[in-house]
C-alpha positions, -999 to +999 in steps of 0.1 A: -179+121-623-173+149-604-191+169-576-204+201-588-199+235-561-234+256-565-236+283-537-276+278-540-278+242-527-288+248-494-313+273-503-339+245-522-366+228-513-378+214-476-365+183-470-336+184-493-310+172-466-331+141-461-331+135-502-296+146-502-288+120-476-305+096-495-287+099-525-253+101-510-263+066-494-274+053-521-240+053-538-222+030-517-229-004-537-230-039-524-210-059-549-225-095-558-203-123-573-229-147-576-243-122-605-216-117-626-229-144-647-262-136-656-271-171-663-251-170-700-221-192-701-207-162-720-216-128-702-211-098-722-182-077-710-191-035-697-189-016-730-157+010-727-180+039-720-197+027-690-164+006-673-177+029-641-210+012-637-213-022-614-211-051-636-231-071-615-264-050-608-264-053-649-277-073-679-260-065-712-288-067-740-263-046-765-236-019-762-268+010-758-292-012-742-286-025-706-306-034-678-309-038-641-312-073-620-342-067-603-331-069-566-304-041-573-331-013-580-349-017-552-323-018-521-336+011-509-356+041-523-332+057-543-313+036-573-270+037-570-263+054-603-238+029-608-264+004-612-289+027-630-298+008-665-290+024-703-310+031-730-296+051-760-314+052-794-280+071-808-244+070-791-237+091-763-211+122-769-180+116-753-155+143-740-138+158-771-175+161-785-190+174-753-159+199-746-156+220-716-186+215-692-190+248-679-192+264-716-220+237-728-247+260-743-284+260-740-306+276-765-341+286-749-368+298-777-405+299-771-400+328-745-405+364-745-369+375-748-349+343-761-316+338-751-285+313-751-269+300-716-237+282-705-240+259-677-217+277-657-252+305-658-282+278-652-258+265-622-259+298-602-299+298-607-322+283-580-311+252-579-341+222-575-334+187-567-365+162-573-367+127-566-382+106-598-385+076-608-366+070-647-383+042-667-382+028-705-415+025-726-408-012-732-398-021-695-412-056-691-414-067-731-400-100-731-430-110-710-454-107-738-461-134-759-461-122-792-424-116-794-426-074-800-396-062-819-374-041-796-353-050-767-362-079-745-363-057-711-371-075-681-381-057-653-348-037-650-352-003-674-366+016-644-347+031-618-356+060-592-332+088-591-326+125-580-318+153-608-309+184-596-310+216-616-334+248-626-368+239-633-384+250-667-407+272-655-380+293-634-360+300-664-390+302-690-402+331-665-363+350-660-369+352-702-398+367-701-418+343-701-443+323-728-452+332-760-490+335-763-505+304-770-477+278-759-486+239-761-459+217-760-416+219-745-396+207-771-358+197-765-336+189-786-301+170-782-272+175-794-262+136-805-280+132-838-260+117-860-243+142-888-245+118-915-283+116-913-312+135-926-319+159-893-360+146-898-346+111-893-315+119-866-325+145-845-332+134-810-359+160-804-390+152-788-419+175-773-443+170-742-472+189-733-469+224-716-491+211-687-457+195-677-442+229-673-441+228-637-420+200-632-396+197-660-362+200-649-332+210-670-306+190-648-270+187-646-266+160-615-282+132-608-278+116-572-253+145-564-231+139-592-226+159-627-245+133-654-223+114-671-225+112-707-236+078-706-267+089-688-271+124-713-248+146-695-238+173-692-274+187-697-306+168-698-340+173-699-361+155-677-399+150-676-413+133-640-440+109-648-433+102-681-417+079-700-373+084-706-382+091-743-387+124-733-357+129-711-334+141-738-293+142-733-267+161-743-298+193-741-288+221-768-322+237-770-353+241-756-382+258-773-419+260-760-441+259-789-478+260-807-473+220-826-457+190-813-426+182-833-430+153-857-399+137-864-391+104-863-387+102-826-421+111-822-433+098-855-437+068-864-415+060-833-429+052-800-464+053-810-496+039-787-530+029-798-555+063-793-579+051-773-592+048-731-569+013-722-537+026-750-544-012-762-561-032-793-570-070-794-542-092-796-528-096-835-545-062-844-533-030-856-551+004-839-564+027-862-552+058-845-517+061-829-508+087-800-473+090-789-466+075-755-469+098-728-471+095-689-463+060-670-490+035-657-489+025-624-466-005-616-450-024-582-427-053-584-416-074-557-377-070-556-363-094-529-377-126-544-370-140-581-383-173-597-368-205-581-362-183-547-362-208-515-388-196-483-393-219-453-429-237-449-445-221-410-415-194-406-424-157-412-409-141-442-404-109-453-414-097-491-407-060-502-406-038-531-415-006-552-445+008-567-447+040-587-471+059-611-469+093-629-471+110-600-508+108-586-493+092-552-491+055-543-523+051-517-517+016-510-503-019-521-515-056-516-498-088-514-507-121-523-491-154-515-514-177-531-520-166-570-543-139-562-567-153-542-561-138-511-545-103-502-535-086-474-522-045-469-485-042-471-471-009-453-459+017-473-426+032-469-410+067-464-423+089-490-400+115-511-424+125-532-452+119-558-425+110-586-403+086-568-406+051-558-423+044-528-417+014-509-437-015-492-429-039-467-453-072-461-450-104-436-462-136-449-459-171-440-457-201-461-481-228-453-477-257-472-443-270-493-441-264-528-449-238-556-457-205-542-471-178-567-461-141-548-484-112-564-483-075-555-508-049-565-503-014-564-539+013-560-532+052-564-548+085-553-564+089-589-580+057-585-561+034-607-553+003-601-527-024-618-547-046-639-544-087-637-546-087-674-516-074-693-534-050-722-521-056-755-505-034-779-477-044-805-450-025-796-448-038-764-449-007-747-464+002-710-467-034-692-484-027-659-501-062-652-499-074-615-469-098-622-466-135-604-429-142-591-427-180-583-409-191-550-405-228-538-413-234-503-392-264-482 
């Protein structure tokens, strides 16, 4: 992973050296031991393609699908890309495929006066670095007690991250700018399979324009060029939605009148069309939407299941909490099943899209069984549920979750 040189860097937006900082922090790792394990007598080894990443920040479901231990997201605002979880519904290109960097090309159609760029052009363009906050539609699956089909995430297929690179709207507007009646961004990566139908294959997806001012077409992520691993050396990224969206290995973006319809978009990652995305558990919904923008979510990050806190000494808990970008207005803590709250303080805050942490003192009063809840509230007025809603995908968990802790 190497550094990329852009004259523009210093010329983006306020408060850049402080996100920059950040970032550069944020990629010195504190390696664990005691995790290697993973509690399997026989962990899975790094796949080949990722030998870079920490082995124990991770949880190998599969070779495309690996997750983050819980308490090696949230040490601090910003994620260590080394620990940043994977999630690849086809295999990532790898050098030969991907070629020489600086020559990667990037169709852009949808615009007044289409045109093709290298990287080597969108690099020398305003260059925009955003915090975010990365996340897979099933984050939080195995928790469901039906059993959905798909991975078996934990809490770990989230991460917060910065991409840098031009925004969307900058480079839709140096083309010319949209054709008349434009509803959706549509990218489309280069990875799809040869050997299969293009309908079936191609990893194209489409998002609604009103996401035009944020989309970034990035080429770094926490200062570094993307690996492929993570959809380098181009990828499209959406703040506030789900990583569905965020397509790799970028070869063309096109701003059109009809959501593509594939199979990344259809029948794939599909949720029920109605107010609460949900249906009664063991139903089908009638009407299917695909996913779209995250729910809001906290999770408590310094304690697991089976952690040990001391009865009358004053403990720490701390976290995340995030949403699609409406701002995080404040979070509450519980130590006794919900029954009681009280205000946690909120941390620095890097923007609407990134995580934003909390920080609450508790003391335990009595030994035994203590059941920790957190509960994040946003500027739009949502608030996390203490019912999980129901859908069978297993897509979108937002419940307030209970993390167990024994007190001696």
């Amino acid at each position: 992973m190497k550094k990329i040189k852009n004259p523009n860097r210093r010329s983006f937006l306020t408060g850049s050296a402080a996100i920059a900082g950040v970032a550069a922090i944020s990629s010195i790792s504190n390696f664990n031991i005691a995790k290697a394990d993973h509690t399997s007598a026989t962990p899975k080894a790094t796949p080949e393609y990722i030998k870079w990443k920490n082995r124990n920040a991770l949880i190998i479901h599969s070779e495309g699908t690996i997750e983050t231990h819980r308490d090696m997201i949230g040490n601090g605002i910003i994620t260590p890309i080394e620990n940043v979880y994977i999630r690849n519904n086809v295999n990532s290109l790898n050098d030969q495929q991907i070629g020489s960097r600086p020559d990667w090309k990037l169709e852009v159609q949808g615009v007044q006066k289409p045109r093709t760029f290298t990287l080597a052009e969108l690099q020398k363009m305003p260059l925009k670095i955003t915090p975010m906050v990365l996340q897979c539609s099933g984050n939080g699956r195995k928790f469901f007690a039906h059993g959905p089909s798909g991975t078996k995430w934990d809490t770990g297929s989230a991460a917060c991250v910065t991409f840098s690179g031009v925004s969307v709207k900058y480079l839709s507007e140096l083309c010319g700018g949209l054709v008349a009646g434009a509803k959706f961004i549509t990218g489309t990566g280069a990875d799809a399979p040869k050997e299969i139908d293009p309908k079936e294959g191609a990893v194209e997806r489409s998002v609604p324009i009103s996401t035009y001012e944020n989309c970034l077409l990035a080429w770094e992520i926490n200062g570094v060029s993307i690996p492929n691993a993570h959809g380098g050396p181009l990828r499209l990224v959406v703040p506030g939605y789900y990583g569905t969206y965020w397509v790799k290995h970028l070869s063309e973006i096109k701003v059109v009148n009809d959501v593509y319809n594939g199979y990344w978009m259809n029948p794939a990652y599909r949720i029920p069309d109605n107010d609460c995305n949900c249906v009664e558990p063991g139903t089908a919904p009638s009407k299917t939407i695909p996913i779209n923008q995250f729910t809001i979510r906290s999770f408590i990050t310094n304690f697991t299941d089976n952690s040990i806190v001391n009865v009358g000494k004053p403990t720490q808990a701390r976290g995340i909490a995030f949403d699609a970008g409406y701002g995080i207005k404040k979070v509450l803590f519980s130590q006794d099943n919900g029954q009681n709250w009280i205000e946690a303080r909120l941390g620095q805050d890097l923007g609407r899209f990134s995580f934003r942490e909390w920080r609450v003192e508790f003391t335990p009063k009595q030994k035994g069984t203590l059941d920790l809840r957190v509960r994040a509230f946003n500027h739009a007025g949502q608030v996390q549920p203490m019912t999980a809603s129901w859908m069978p995908a297993g897509y979108m968990r937002n419940v307030v979750e209970t993390v167990k802790v024994t007190a001696v």
